[in-house]
C-alpha positions in Angstrom: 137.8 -146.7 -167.9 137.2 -143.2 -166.0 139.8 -141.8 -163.9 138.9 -139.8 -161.1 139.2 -136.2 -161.1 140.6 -134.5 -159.3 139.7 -130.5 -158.3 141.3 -128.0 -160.5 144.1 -126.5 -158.7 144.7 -123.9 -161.0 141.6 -121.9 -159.8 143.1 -121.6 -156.5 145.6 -118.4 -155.6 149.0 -119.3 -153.9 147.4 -118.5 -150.2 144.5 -120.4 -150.9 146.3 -123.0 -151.7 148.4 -123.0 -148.6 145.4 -122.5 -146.7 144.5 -126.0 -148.6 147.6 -128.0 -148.9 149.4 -127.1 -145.1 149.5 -129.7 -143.0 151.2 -130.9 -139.3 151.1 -127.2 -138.3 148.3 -124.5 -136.8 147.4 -122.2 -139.8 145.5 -119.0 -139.4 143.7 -117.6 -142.5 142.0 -114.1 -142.3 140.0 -113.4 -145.7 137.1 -111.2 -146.1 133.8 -111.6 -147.6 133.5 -113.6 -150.5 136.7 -113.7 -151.4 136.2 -117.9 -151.2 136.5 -119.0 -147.4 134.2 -122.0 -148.2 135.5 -123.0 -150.7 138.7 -123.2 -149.6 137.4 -124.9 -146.6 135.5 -127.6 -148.5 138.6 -128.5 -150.3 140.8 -128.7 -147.4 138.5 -131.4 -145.9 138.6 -132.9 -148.7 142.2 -132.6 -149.1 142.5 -134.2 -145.2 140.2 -137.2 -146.4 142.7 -137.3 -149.5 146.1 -136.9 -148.5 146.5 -136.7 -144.8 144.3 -140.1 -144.0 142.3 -138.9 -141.5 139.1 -140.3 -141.3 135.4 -138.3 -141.7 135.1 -138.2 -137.7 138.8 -137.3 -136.9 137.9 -133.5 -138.6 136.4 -130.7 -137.4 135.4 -127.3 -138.7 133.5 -124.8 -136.7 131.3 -122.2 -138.8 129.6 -119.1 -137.3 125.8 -120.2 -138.3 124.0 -123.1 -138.9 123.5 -122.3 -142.1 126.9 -121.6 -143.1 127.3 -125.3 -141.5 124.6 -127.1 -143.3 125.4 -125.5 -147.1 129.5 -127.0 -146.0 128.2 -130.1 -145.6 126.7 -129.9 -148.8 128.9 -128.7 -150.6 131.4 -131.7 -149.3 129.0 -134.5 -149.2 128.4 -133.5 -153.7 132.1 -133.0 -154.1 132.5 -136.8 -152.7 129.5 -138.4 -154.8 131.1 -136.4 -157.8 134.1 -138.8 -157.4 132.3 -142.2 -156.1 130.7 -141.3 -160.0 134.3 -141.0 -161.4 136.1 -143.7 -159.5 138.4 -145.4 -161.4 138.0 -148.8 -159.1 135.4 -150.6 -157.4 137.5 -150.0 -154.2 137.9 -146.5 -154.3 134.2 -146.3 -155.5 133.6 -148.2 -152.2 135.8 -145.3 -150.3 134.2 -142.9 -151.6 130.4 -144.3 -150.8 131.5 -144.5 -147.2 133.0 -141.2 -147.4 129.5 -139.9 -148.7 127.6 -141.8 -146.3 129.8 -140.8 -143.0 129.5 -136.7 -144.4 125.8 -136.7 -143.6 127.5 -137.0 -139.7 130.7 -134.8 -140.0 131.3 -132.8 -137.5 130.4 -129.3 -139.0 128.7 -127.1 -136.5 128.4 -124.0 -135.0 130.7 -123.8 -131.7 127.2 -123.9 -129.7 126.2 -126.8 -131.9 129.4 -128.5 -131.7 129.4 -128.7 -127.6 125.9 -129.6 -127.5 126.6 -132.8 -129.8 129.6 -133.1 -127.4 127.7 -133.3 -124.5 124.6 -135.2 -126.1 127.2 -138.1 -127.0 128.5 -137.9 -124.0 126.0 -137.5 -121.2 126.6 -140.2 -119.1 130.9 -138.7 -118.8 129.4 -135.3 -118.4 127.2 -136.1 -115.6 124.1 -134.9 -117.5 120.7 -135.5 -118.5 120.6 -137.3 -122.0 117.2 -135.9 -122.6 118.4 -131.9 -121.7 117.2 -129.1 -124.4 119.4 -126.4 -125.4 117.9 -122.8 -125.8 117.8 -121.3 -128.3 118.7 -117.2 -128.6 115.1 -116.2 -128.4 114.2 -119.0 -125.8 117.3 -117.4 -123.7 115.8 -114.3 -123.2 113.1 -115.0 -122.4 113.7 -117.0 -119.9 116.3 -114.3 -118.6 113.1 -111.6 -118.9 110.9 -114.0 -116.9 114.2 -114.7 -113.9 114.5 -111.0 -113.7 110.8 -109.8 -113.1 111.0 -112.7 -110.5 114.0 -111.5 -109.0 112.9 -107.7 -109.0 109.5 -108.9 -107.7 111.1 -111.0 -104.8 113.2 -107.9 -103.7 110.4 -105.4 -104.0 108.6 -107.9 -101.7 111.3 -108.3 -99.1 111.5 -104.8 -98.9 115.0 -104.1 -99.9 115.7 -100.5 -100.4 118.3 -101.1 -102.7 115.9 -102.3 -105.1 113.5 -99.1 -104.2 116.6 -96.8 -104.9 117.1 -98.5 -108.3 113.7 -98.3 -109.5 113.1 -95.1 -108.6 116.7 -93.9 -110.0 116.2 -95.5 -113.2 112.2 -97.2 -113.9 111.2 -100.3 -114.7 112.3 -100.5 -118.0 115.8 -99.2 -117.6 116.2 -101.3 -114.7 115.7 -104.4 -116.5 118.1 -103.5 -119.2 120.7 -102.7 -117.0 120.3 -106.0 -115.1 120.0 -108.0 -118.2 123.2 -106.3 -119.6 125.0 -107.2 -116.2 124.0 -110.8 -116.7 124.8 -111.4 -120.6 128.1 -109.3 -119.7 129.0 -111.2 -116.5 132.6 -112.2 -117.2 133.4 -109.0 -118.2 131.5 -107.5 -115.0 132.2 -109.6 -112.2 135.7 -107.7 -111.5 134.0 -104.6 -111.3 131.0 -105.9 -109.0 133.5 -107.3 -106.3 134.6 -104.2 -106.3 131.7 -102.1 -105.5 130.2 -105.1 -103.2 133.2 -103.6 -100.8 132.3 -99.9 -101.1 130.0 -97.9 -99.4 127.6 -96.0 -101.5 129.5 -93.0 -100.6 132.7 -94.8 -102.3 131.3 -95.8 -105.4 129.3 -92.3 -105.7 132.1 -90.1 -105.1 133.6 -90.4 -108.7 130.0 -89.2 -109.7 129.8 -86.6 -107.7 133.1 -85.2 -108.6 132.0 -85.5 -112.3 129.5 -83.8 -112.1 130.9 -80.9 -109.8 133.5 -80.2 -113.0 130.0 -80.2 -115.5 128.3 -77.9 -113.3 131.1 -75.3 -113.8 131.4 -76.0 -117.1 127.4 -75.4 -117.5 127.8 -72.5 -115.7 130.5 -70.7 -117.8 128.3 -71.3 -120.7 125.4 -69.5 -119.2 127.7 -66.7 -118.0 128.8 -66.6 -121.3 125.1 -65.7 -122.6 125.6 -62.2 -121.1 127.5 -61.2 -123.5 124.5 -61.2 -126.4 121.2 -59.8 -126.3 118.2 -59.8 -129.1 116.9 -56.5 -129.9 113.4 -57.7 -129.6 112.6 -59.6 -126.4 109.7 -61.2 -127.6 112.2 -63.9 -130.1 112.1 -66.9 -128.8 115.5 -67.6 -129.0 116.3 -64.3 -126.9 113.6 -66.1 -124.3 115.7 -69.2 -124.0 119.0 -67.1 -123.4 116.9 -65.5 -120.3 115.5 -69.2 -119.6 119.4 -69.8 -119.2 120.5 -66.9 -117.3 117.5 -67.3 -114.4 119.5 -70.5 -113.4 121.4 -69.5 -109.9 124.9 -68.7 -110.4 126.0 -71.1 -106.8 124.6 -73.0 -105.2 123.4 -77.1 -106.3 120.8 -77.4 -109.3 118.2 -79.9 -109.5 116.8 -82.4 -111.8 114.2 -80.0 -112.3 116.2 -77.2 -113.5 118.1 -79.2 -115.9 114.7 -80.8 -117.4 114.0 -77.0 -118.0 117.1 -76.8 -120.1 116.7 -79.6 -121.6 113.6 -78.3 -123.2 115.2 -75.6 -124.9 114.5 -75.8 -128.6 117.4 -74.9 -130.9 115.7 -74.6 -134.0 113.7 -71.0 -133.1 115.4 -67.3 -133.4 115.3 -64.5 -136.4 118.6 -63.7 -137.5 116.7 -60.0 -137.8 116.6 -59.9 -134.7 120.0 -60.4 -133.7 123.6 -58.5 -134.1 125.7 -60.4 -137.0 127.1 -63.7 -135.5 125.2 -63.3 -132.3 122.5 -65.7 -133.0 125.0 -68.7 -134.4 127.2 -67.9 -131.1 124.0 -68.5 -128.6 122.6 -71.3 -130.6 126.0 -72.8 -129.9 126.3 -71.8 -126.4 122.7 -73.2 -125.7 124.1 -76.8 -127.1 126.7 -76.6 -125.0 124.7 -76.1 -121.8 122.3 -78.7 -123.2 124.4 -81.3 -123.3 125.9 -80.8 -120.2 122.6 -80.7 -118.4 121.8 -84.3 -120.2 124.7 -85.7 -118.6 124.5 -84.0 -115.6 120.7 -85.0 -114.6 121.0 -88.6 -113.8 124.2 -87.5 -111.2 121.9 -85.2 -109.1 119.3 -88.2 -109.4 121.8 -90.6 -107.7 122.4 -88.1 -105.1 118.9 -87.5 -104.2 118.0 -90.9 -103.7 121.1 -91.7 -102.0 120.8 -88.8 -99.1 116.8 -88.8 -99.3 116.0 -92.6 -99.2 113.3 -91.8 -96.7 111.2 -90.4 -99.7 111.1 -93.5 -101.3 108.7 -95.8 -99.4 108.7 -99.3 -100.2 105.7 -100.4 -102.3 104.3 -103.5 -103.0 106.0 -105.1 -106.0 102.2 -104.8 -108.6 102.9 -101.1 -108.4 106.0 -101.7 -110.0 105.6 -104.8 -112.0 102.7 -105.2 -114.4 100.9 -108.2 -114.9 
């Protein structure tokens, strides 16, 4: 007569194990990629079925996908026909048959699929629809897409400014990220929106504005700083974007349009002929410099535009913002 066999322990390291064999106390296990997390987990199932009596739907185990979920079950619903085929009795064969059978049902889900059996089971406790659909990723964003342009549309059509002064800060498309990250990051920005709901745009700007006073200076020092070099021809292009540099008024508020103009300056141009030793590497660097401080600087003077200028932004109707 066939005895049933069990796993063989021997394969398994000391932690695993423990990860297996611990029972009547929380366990945490942090192991990294393939290094036999399913494994481990299949056999400490098994292990609950085996030696702490719990039952198929008394356990639990949450995996990050669905697939990861489905190739667990697998895996456990095999081991268990592997032993109905070696039971030693006609009762344990008869354990081990429902134990198969019941697997095809374990509770082995994602955490999204394991609330939505949850709640499918029990609709009528949770005040539900037994018929509802869960959406998937995909499904989700679209939908959020399709609430958004509603909700931009709506505001365009009421006429509220604020809406205006947001489309005309930041377009369309950058609107619509930035609202879509607000909503998919709710939790973590609520605190922050109470917040500004209490301020006055002059509040919530004024960190902004101070910013950018300290870049401007430090934009300007770099372009003072270009005095100090000089090409010996004046027709090398890198020589032509130190004197681009240098047109820039030394007080006095830039403008978006002034640090566009910057921001075209192209790095890659210059003869080292044409330059003292170390002079071209030293404006190349000084050019970056002012480059990137003009990139963060530009959508600061944009903010402040709108906000003391809202007059220029005349409400449209919401098809000149919103395609079809």
């Amino acid at each position: 007569m066939n005895e049933e066999k069990k796993p063989d322990q021997s394969t398994f390291t000391p932690d695993q194990k423990r990860a297996i064999h611990t029972l009547g106390r929380n366990l945490c296990v942090s192991a990294g990629a393939g290094s036999g997390k399913t494994t481990v987990l299949v056999e400490r199932f098994l292990y609950l079925l085996e030696e702490g009596q719990f039952k198929i739907n008394e356990i639990a185990a949450i995996t990050f996908t669905e697939k990861a979920a489905g190739q667990m079950k697998e895996k456990i619903r095999k081991k268990l026909l592997d032993r109905m085929e070696r039971a030693a009795t006609p009762e344990e064969r008869r354990r081990m048959e429902t134990r198969y059978r019941e697997a095809g049902s374990a509770w082995i889900h994602t955490i999204h699929g394991l609330c939505t059996r949850i709640l499918k089971e029990q609709a009528v406790a949770a005040g539900i629809d037994p018929g509802y659909l869960t959406l998937d990723e995909t499904e989700t964003l679209l939908l959020l897409h399709k609430t958004l342009k509603s909700f931009i549309v709506n505001r365009l059509n009421q006429g509220k400014a604020s809406m205006v002064r947001l489309l005309s800060a930041y377009g369309l498309e950058k609107t619509r990220k930035i609202l879509t990250a607000l909503v998919q990051r709710r939790v973590d920005a609520a605190p922050w929106i109470n917040i500004y709901l209490k301020q006055s745009d002059e509040e919530i700007l004024r960190p902004l504005f101070e910013t950018r006073k300290d870049l401007e200076t430090e934009l300007k020092s770099h372009i003072a700083r270009l005095r100090d070099y000089g090409a010996d021809d004046p027709a090398d292009r890198m020589e032509q974007n130190r004197v681009t540099a240098l047109a820039l008024p030394d007080t006095g508020p830039l403008n978006p349009e002034t640090l566009t103009t910057l921001l075209k300056i192209d790095l890659r141009v210059g003869s080292k002929k044409k330059w003292l030793s170390g002079d071209l590497p030293a404006v190349k660097a000084l050019l970056k410099e002012i480059k990137d401080r003009a990139k963060d600087l530009l959508p600061l003077y944009s903010e402040e535009a709108i906000r003391r200028e809202p007059e220029h932004f005349s409400v449209p109707s919401a098809g000149n913002w919103i395609p079809c």
